[in-house]
C-alpha positions in Angstrom: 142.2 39.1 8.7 139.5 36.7 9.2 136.4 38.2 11.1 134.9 36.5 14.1 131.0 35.4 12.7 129.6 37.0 15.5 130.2 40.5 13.6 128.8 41.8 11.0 130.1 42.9 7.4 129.7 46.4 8.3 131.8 46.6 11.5 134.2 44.1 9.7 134.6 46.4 6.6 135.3 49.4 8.8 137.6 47.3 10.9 139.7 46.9 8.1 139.3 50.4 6.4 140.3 51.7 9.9 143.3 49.7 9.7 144.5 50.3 6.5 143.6 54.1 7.3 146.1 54.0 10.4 149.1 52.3 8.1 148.6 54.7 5.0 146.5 57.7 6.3 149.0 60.6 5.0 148.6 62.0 8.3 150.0 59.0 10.2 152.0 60.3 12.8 151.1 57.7 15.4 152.7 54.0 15.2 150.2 51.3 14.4 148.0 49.8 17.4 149.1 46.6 17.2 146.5 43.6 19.1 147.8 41.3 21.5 147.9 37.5 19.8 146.2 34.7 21.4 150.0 32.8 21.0 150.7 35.3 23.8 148.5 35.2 25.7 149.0 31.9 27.1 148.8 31.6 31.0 151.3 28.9 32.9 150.3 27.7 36.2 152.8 27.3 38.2 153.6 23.8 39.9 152.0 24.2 42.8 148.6 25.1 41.5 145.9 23.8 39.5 142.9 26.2 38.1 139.9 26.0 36.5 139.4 26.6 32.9 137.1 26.2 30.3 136.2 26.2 26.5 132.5 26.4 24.5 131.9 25.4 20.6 129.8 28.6 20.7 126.5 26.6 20.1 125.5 24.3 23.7 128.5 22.5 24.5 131.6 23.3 26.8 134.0 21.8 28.7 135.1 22.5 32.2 138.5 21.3 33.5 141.0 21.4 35.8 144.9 22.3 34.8 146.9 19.9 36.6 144.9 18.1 39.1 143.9 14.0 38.3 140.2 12.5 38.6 138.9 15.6 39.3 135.1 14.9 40.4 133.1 18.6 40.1 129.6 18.0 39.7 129.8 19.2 35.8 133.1 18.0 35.4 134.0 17.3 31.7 132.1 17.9 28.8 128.5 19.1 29.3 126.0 20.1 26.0 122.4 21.6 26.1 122.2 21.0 30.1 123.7 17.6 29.7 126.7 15.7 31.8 128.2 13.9 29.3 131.6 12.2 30.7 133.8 14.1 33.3 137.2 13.2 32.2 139.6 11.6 30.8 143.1 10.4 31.5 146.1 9.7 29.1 148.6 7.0 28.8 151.8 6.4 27.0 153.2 2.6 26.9 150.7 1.7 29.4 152.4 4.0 31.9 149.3 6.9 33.1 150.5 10.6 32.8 149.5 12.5 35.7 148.7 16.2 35.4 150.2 17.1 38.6 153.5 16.2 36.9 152.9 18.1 33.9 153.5 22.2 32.8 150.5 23.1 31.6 149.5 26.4 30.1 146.2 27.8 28.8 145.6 29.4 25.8 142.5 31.2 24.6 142.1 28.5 22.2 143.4 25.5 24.0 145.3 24.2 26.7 149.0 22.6 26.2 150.6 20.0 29.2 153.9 18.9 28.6 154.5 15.6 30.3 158.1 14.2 30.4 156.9 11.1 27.6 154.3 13.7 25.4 153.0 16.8 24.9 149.2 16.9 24.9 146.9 19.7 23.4 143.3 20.0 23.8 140.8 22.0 22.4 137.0 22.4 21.1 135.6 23.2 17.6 133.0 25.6 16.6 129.5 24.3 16.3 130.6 19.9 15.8 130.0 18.6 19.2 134.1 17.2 18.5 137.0 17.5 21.0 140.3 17.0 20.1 143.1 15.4 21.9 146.5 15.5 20.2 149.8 13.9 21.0 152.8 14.7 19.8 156.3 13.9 20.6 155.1 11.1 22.2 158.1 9.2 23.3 157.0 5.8 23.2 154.9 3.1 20.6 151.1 3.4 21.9 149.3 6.0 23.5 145.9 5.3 25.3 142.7 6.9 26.5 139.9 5.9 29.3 137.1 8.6 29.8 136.3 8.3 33.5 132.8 9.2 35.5 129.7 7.8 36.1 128.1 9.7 33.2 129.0 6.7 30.6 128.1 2.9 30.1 127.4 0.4 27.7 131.0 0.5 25.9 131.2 -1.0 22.4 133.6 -1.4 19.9 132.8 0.2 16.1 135.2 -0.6 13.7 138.0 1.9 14.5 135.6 3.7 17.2 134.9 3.1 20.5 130.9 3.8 21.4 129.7 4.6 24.9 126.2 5.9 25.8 126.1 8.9 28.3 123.2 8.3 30.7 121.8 12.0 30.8 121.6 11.7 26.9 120.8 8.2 25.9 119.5 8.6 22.4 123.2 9.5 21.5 126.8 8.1 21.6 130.0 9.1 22.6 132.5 8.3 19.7 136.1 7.5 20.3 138.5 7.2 17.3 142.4 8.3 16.9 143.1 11.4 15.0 144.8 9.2 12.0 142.7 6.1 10.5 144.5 3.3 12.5 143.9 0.2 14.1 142.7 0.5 17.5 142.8 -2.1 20.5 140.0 -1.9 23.7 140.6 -3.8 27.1 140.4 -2.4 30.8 138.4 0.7 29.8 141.5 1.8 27.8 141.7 2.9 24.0 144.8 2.1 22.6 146.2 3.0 19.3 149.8 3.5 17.7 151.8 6.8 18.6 151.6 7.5 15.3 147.9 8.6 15.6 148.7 11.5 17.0 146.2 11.7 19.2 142.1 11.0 20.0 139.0 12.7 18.5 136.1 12.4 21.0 132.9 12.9 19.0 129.2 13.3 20.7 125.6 12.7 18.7 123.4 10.1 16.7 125.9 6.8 15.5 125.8 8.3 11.9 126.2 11.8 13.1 129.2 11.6 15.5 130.2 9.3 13.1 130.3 11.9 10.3 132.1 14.4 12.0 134.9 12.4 13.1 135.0 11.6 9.4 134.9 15.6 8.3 137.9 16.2 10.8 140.0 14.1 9.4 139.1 16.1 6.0 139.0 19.4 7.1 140.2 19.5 11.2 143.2 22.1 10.6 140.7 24.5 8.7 138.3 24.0 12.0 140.8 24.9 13.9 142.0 27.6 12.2 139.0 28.7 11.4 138.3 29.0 15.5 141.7 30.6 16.4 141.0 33.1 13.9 137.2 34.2 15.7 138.8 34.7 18.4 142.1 36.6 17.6 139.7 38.9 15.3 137.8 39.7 18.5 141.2 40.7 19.9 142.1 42.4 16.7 138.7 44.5 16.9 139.5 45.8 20.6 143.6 46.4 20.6 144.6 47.6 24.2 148.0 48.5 25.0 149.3 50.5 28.4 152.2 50.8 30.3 150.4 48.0 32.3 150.8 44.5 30.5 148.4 43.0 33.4 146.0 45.3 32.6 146.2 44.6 28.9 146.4 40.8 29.6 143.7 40.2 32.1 141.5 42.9 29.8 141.7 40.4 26.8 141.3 37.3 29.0 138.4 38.7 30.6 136.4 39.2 27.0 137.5 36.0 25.6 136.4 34.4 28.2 132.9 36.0 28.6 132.9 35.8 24.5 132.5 32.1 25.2 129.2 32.5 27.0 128.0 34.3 23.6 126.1 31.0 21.8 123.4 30.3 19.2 120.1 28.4 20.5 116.4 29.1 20.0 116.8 30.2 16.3 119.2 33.4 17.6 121.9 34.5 20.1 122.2 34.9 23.5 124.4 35.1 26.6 124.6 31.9 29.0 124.3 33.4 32.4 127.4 31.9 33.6 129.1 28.5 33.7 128.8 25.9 34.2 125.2 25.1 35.6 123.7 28.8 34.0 123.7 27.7 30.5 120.1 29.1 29.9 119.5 32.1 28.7 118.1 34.6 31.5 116.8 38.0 30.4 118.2 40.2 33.3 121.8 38.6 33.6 121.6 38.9 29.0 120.4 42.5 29.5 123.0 43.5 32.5 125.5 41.8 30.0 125.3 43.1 26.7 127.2 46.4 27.3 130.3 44.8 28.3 130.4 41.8 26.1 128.6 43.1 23.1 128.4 46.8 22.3 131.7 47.8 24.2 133.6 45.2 22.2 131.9 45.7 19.2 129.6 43.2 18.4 126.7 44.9 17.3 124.7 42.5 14.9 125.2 40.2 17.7 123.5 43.1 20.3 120.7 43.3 17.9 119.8 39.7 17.2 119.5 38.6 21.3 117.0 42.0 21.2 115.0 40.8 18.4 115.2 37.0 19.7 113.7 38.1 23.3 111.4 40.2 21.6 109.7 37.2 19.9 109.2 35.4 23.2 107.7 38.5 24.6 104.5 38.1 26.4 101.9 39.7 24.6 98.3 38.2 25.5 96.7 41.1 27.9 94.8 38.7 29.7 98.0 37.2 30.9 99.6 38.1 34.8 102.8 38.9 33.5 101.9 40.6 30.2 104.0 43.3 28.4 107.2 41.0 29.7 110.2 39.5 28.0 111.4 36.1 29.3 113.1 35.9 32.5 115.0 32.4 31.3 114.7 31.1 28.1 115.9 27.2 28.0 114.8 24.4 26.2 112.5 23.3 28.0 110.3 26.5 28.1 109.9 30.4 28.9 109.2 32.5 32.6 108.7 35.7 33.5 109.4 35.9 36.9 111.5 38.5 36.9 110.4 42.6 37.4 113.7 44.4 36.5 114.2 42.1 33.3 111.8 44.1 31.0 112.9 47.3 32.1 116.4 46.4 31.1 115.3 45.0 27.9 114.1 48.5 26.7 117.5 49.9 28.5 119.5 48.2 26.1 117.6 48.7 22.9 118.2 52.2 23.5 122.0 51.6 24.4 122.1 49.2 21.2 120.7 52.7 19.3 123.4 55.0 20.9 126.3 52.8 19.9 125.1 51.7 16.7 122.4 54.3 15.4 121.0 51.2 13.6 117.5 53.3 12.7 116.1 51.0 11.1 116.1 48.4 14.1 113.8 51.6 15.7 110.7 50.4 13.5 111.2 47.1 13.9 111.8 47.1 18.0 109.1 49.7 18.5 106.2 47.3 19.2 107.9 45.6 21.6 109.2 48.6 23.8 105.6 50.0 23.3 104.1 46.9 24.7 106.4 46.3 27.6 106.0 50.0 28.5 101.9 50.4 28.9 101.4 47.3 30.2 103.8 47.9 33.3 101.6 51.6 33.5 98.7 50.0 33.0 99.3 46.9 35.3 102.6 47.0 37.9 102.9 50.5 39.1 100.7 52.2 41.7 99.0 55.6 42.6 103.0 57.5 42.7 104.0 55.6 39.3 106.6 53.1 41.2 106.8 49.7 39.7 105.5 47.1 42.1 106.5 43.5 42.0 107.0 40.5 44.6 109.4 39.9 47.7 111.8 37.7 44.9 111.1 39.3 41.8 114.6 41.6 42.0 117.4 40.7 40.9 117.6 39.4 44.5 116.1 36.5 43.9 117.0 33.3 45.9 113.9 31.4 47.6 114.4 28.4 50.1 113.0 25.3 49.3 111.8 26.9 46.5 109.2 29.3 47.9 110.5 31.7 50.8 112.1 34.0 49.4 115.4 34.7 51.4 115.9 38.7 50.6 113.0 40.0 50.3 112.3 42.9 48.7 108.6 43.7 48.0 107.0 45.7 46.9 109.7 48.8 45.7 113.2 48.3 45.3 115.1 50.9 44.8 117.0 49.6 42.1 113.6 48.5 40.3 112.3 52.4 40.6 115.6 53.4 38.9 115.6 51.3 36.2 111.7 51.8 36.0 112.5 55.3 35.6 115.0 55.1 32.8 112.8 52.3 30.8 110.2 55.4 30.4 112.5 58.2 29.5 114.4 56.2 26.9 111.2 54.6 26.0 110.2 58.6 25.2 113.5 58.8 23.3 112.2 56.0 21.0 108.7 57.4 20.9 109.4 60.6 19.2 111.8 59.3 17.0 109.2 57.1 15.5 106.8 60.6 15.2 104.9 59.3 18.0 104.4 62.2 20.6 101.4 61.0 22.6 103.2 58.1 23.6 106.4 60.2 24.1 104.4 62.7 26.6 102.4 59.7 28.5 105.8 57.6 29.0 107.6 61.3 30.2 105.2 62.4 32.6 105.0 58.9 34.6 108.7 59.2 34.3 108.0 63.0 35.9 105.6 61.7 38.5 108.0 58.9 39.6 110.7 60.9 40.0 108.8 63.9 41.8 108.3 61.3 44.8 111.2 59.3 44.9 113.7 61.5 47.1 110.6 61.9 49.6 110.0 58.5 49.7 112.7 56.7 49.7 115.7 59.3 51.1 115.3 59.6 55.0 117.2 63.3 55.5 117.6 62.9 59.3 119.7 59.6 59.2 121.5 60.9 55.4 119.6 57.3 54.3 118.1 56.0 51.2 116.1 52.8 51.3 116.6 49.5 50.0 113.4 49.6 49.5 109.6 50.3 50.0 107.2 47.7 52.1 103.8 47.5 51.1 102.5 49.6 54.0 104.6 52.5 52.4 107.6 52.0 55.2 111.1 52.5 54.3 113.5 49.6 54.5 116.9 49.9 56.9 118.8 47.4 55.5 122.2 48.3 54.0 122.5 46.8 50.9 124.1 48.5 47.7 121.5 48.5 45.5 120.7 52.7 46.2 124.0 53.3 43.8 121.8 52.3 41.0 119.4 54.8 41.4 121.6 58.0 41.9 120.6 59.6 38.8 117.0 60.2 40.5 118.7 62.0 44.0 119.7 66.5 43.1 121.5 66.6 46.1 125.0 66.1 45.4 126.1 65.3 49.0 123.6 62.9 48.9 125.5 61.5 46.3 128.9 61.5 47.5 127.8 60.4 51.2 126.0 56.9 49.4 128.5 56.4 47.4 131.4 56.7 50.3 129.2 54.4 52.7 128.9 52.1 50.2 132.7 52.1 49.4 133.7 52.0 53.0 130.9 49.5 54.2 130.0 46.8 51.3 133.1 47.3 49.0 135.9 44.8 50.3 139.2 44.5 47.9 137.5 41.6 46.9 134.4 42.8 45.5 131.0 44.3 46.3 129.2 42.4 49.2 125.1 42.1 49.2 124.7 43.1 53.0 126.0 45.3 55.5 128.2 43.2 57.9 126.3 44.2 61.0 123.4 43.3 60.1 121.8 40.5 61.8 120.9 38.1 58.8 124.6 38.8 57.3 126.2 35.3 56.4 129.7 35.9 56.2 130.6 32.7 53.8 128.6 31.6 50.6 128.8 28.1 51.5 129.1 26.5 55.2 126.3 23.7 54.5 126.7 22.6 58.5 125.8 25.9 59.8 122.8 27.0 56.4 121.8 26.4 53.7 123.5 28.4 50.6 120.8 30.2 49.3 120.3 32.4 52.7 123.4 33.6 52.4 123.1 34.5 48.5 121.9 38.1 48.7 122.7 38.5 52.5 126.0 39.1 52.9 127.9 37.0 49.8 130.0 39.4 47.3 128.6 39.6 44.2 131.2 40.7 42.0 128.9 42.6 39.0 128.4 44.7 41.4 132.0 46.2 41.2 130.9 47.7 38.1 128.5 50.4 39.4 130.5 51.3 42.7 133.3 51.8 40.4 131.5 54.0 38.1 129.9 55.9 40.9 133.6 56.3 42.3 134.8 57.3 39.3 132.0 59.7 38.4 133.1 61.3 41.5 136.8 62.1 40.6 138.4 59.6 42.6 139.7 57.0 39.4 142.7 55.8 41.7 140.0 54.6 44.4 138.1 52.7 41.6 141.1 51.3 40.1 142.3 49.5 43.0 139.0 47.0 43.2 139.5 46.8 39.2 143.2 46.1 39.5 142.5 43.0 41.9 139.9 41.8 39.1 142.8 41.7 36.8 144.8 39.5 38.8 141.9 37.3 40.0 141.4 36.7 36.3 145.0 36.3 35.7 146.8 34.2 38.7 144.0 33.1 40.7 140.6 31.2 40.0 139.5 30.2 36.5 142.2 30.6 33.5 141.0 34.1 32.7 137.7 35.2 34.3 136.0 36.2 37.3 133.6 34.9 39.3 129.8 35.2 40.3 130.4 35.4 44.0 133.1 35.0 46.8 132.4 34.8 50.7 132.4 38.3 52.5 135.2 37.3 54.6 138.4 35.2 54.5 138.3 31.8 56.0 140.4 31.0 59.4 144.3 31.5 58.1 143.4 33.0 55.0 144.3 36.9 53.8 141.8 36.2 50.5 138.2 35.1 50.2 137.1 31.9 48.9 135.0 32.7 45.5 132.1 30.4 44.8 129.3 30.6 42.6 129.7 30.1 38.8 133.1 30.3 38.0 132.6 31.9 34.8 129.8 34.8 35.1 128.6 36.9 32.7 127.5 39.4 34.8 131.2 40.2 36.5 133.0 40.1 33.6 130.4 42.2 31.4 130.6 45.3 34.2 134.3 45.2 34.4 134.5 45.5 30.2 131.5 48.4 31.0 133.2 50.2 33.4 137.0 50.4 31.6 135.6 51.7 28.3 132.7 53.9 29.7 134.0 55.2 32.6 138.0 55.3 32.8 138.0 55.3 28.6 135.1 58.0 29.2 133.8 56.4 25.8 130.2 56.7 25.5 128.5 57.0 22.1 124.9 58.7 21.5 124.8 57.7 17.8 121.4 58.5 17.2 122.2 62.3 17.9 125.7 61.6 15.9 127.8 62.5 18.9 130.6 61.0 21.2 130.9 61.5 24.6 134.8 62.4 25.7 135.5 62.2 29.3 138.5 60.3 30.2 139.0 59.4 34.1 142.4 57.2 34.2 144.0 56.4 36.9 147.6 58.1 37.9 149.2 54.3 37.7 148.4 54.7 33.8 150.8 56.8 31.9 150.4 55.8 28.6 147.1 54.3 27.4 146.2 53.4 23.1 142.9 51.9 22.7 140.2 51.3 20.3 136.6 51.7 20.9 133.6 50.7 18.0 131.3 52.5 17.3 128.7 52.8 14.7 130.0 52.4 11.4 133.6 53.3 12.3 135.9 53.2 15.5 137.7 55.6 17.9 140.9 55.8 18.7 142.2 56.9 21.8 146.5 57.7 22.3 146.9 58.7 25.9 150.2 59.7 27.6 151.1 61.7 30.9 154.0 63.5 31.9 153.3 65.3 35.6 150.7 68.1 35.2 151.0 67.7 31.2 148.9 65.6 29.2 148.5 64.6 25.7 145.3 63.1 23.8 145.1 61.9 20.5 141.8 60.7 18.9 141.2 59.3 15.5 137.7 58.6 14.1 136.9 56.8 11.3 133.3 56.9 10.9 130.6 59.4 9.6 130.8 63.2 10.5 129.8 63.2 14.0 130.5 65.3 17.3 133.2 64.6 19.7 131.7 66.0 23.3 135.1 66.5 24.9 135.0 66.7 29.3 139.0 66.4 29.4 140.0 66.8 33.4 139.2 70.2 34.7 138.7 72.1 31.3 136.4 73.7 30.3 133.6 71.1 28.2 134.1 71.3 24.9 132.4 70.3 21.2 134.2 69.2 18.5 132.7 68.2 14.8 134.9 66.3 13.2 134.2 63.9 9.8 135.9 60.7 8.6 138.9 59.7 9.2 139.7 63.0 11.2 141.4 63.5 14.1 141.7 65.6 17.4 144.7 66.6 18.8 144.7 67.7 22.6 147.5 69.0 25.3 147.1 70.2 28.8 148.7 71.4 31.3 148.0 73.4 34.2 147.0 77.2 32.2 144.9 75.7 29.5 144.0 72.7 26.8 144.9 73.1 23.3 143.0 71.1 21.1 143.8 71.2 16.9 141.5 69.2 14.3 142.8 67.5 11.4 141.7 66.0 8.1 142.4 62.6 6.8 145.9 64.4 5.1 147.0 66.1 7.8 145.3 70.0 7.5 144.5 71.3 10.4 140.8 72.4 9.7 140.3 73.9 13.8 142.0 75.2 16.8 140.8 75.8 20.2 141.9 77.1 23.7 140.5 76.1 26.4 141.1 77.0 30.1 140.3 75.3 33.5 136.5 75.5 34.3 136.3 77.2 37.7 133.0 75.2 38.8 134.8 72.2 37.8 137.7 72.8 39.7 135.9 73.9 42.9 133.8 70.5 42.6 137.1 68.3 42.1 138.4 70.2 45.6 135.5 69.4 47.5 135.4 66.0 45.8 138.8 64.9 46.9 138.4 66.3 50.8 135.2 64.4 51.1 137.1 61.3 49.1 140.3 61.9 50.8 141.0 58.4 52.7 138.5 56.9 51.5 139.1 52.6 52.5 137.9 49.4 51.7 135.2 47.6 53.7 137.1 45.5 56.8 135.6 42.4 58.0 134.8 42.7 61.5 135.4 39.1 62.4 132.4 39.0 65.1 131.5 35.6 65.9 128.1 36.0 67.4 126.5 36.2 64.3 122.7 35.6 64.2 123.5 33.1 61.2 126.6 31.4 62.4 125.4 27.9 64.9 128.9 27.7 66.6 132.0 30.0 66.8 134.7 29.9 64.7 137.4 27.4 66.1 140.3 28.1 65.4 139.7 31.9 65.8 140.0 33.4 62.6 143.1 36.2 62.2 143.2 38.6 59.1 145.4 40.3 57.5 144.6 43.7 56.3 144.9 44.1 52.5 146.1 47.6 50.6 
């Protein structure tokens, strides 16, 4: 096994201990879990469609395509690096005769994408790190094969030798290198490269003369080992998170989804971080990084990944106390500079050193970290927050952030959001955590009782009990905001009242959740823009937060739904991101937005924004091992949280989950009321905290390479421990927890026919200049 460089030796040591463990353990009663391959994986698009796809070299660079369709002209078409346009295509040729995509069966791999004209087969891919893509052809049936890269991105063509040179206007100090795989003559005339079939193909190299130069040169030498070397990373990130259900869309679009994202995952600034989506959010922005990283990098593993983007944004923190946005970590860090300007960026920051702690229990990082979390804590008590210990920031400083021209901000949301408050709140109580870890109670009882103070006010602040309301958020003059958006699912946690909690969470469901994903506006509202993008009637930005479906969003109101018992009601919005991700959009990942409604004729909304976003496809990792898993490590107390919430369609589920210096595995099957749970741990003696259905909770110590046997069914759970041999070493019986069941009862009534948002087709919207024409007709979706 080769393991992907974004892991460290630790978690690559116990990856393979836990395999050999699972083929030789002498209690092995359970077949291997074996991980999907990447060979089979691949996605064909059928004739009458053409996606988008696209690839990274994991260090500035990527390439954004479409399958099958010719002279495609996308703004960042082609190959883009560090922020750069550098060409937007190319086409093919065999015998002078131009292969057209449209005629071609393509498919698309992880790790490249294949078309099979009718004269060649053509196979495209990226490297790691060389700024080098490679364009083979094989079974060409003809003498010469040819290559023009078209756009207006490059000029000044030169022959070199063997080479072709071009200069790419956004990046004039470097060349574009053309040269066929195999050391052959070479032929320019008409904007086309021609060589003989026999050089199986064109290496496109980008940099200095000397440098592109050189790495044309090492690919000849060493291309297959790159290659290789690349297909490996990414099958070992499969092999570190094997899937398998009676579902083989689930299990598909699941590894898609984090390949895909795992592209996102680059090297800049002297450490890692998470472009915020492609292709025109390839900086790195703190709260998009920070909403990210349990998804792409602690559910899947990745932890020395996790903890260098921490340490990295912790060196750009702002730490001169005369400064206006002291005690923050960057908002975007890009090339050209650092900002701030976000309020809900620093708060996450400390949220995920903390979650980075509970999956790894990485102590040490604790000391290191500590400064940082200390700093950003005190200066946002000392500086942001006001007489009731809410943080205060401006109209745009959420994650609602759009501003037209520029400067009006087009949601805004000063000077409380309710979201903010929530993650405010949680910043100082894992911030406490932290605190008297490091033996340092005075900080640990200042950063608890603003946490205290906050959350003594909140419900009478922001919850209006004669409408059953909470607020979007606070106005300056103390007023509570009516507009219906769904940020008050993030700050649940601070509401006691349990119907409270069920009735947001419903409203939500029923008023902002459309089978499509999780709009930013209630529909009858009067600054609710139906469509992302309709330039003739506004401009996109005011319809950004007001009313376009953010998908990331999908994550919380399907933990929420879940958290209430109703799985199957979640699982419908997560089973349309699986085919989004599979049949429809870009080859394997979901979007940043979509329009709230389908356009005239259509039964599915157009998405827009970045086609591959961080955010969405972080949340949906979250929400499958967290929520329907019910895998949720606390290693710095050395336990595991247990509480399974799968949905009736699975029957038979076998995952693996990482955590801390070992993993979890988790054999799920269902037959009617009976039920039968296997988990096998490999790491050091910890707990397992087990909430299994209706049961009666549950804590099991188990040690390495143990493993926990459990059956239900409707009298009582059985659970047996067992050593790495075999012995059964504990035994318990457990029966149905009255309280629990009484809650699930009332759960499902309140749940009961519980339905997606339905757009209301109005067309005298307050946003809208004209009405529709033709009227629009929809068709209802299940």
């Amino acid at each position: 096994m080769v393991v992907n460089w974004c892991f460290s030796k630790k978690a690559a040591s116990v990856l393979l201990a836990a395999t050999s463990f699972l083929v030789m353990s002498c209690s092995d009663n359970v077949k291997e879990l074996s991980p999907l391959n990447i060979d089979k994986l691949g996605i064909t698009i059928p004739d009458e469609q053409s996606r988008e796809y696209s690839y990274t070299d994991k260090n500035g660079g990527f390439y954004y395509g479409m399958t099958s369709t010719d002279d495609w002209g996308d703004w960042y078409a082609g190959w883009n690096i560090y922020a750069k346009r550098i060409f937007a295509d190319y086409r093919l040729y065999v015998d002078g005769e131009r292969l057209y995509r449209k005629d071609a069966r393509t498919s698309v791999y992880p790790d490249r994408l294949v078309r099979r004209y009718g004269k060649t087969v053509e196979t495209f891919s990226l490297v790691d790190e060389p700024k080098l893509l490679y364009v083979r052809m094989d079974s060409v049936q003809g003498k010469q094969i040819s290559l023009m890269l078209i756009g207006g991105n490059v000029v000044d063509a030169r022959k070199e030798g063997n080479s072709i040179l071009y200069t790419a206007k956004e990046s004039p100090e470097n060349v574009i290198r053309i040269a066929p795989v195999k050391e052959v003559g070479i032929e320019f005339a008409d904007s086309l490269i021609t060589v003989p079939a026999s050089a199986d193909g064109f290496l496109i190299a980008f940099g200095t003369e000397g440098e592109s130069r050189k790495v044309i040169e090492d690919f000849r030498q060493e291309g297959e080992k790159w290659l290789n070397t690349r297909s490996q990373r990414i099958q070992s990130l499969l092999d570190h998170n094997p899937l398998k259900t009676n579902q083989d869309s689930l299990d598909h679009a699941l590894a898609w989804i984090m390949l895909t994202n795992d592209q996102l995952i680059t090297h800049q600034h002297g450490g890692y971080g998470m472009y915020a989506g492609l292709p025109w959010f390839t900086d790195f922005w703190g709260r998009d990084m920070f909403i990210s990283m349990p998804g792409a990098v602690l559910c899947t593993g990745q932890f020395d990944t996790a903890r260098d983007i921490l340490a990295s944004f912790a060196r750009y923190q702002d730490t001169i106390s005369t400064s206006p946005t002291y005690g923050r970590v960057p908002n975007r860090l890009n090339l050209e500079g650092v900002l701030y300007n976000t309020t809900d960026g620093t708060p996450r920051f400390v949220m995920q050193v903390h979650d980075y702690l509970k999956y790894t229990g990485d102590t040490a990082f604790v000391k290191e970290i500590y400064p940082s979390v200390k700093i950003a804590t005190d200066a946002s008590l000392r500086l942001y927050t006001d007489e009731k210990g809410y943080l205060t920031h401006a109209d745009a400083d959420t994650w609602m952030d759009a501003k037209r021209q520029g400067r009006y901000p087009c949601s805004p949301r000063g000077n409380r959001a309710v979201d903010v408050q929530a993650l405010w709140y949680t910043q100082l109580m894992n911030a406490a955590d932290l605190a008297r870890y490091m033996n340092k109670e005075e900080d640990a009882q200042c950063w608890s009782k603003a946490a205290e103070h906050l959350r003594s006010s909140f419900e009478q602040d922001f919850v209006d009990t004669a409408i059953t309301f909470i607020y979007d958020h606070l106005n300056t003059d103390g007023s509570g905001d009516m507009q219906f958006r769904p940020n008050a699912i993030y700050a649940l946690d601070l509401i006691s009242d349990s119907d409270l909690k069920m009735h947001e969470t419903k409203e939500v469901w029923e008023r902002l959740v459309y089978p499509w994903g999780v709009s930013s506006l209630d529909q009858y509202d009067e600054q609710f823009h139906p469509y992302h993008e309709q330039w003739y009637r506004y401009h996109k930005d005011d319809a950004y937060h007001n009313g376009t479906i953010w998908l990331w969003n999908n994550g919380m109101a399907m933990q929420r739904m879940i958290e209430n018992g109703q799985q199957d009601i979640a699982y419908a919005l997560f089973k349309n991101m699986n085919r989004q991700a599979l049949a429809e959009g870009a080859v394997g990942s979901l979007s940043e937005n979509a329009d709230a409604w389908p356009r005239a004729g259509q039964t599915w909304v157009r998405r827009s924004g970045t086609f591959l976003q961080a955010w969405s496809n972080s949340e949906h990792i979250r929400v499958w091992n967290q929520y329907f898993l019910g895998i949720r490590p606390d290693m710095l107390n050395h336990s595991i949280t247990i509480d399974p919430k799968l949905p009736s369609d699975l029957k038979e589920v076998d995952a693996q989950v990482n955590v801390g210096d070992g993993t979890l595995r988790m054999v799920f099957s269902k037959n009617g009321a009976n039920g039968i749970y296997r988990y096998e741990w490999t790491g050091a003696p910890a707990s397992l905290k087990l909430n299994i259905d209706s049961y009666q909770a549950l804590e099991v110590p188990v040690s390495t390479n143990s493993s926990v046997n459990i059956k239900t069914d409707v009298a009582s759970m059985k659970v047996e421990v067992s050593d790495a041999c075999g012995k059964q070493i504990a035994n318990y019986t457990v029966e149905p927890d009255a309280a629990k069941l009484e809650k699930k009862q009332q759960q499902d009534a309140y749940f009961h026919n519980t339905h997606f948002a339905k757009p209301s087709y109005r067309e005298n919207l307050k946003s809208m200049s004209r009405y529709f024409d033709p009227p629009l007709t929809y068709q209802s979706v299940e």
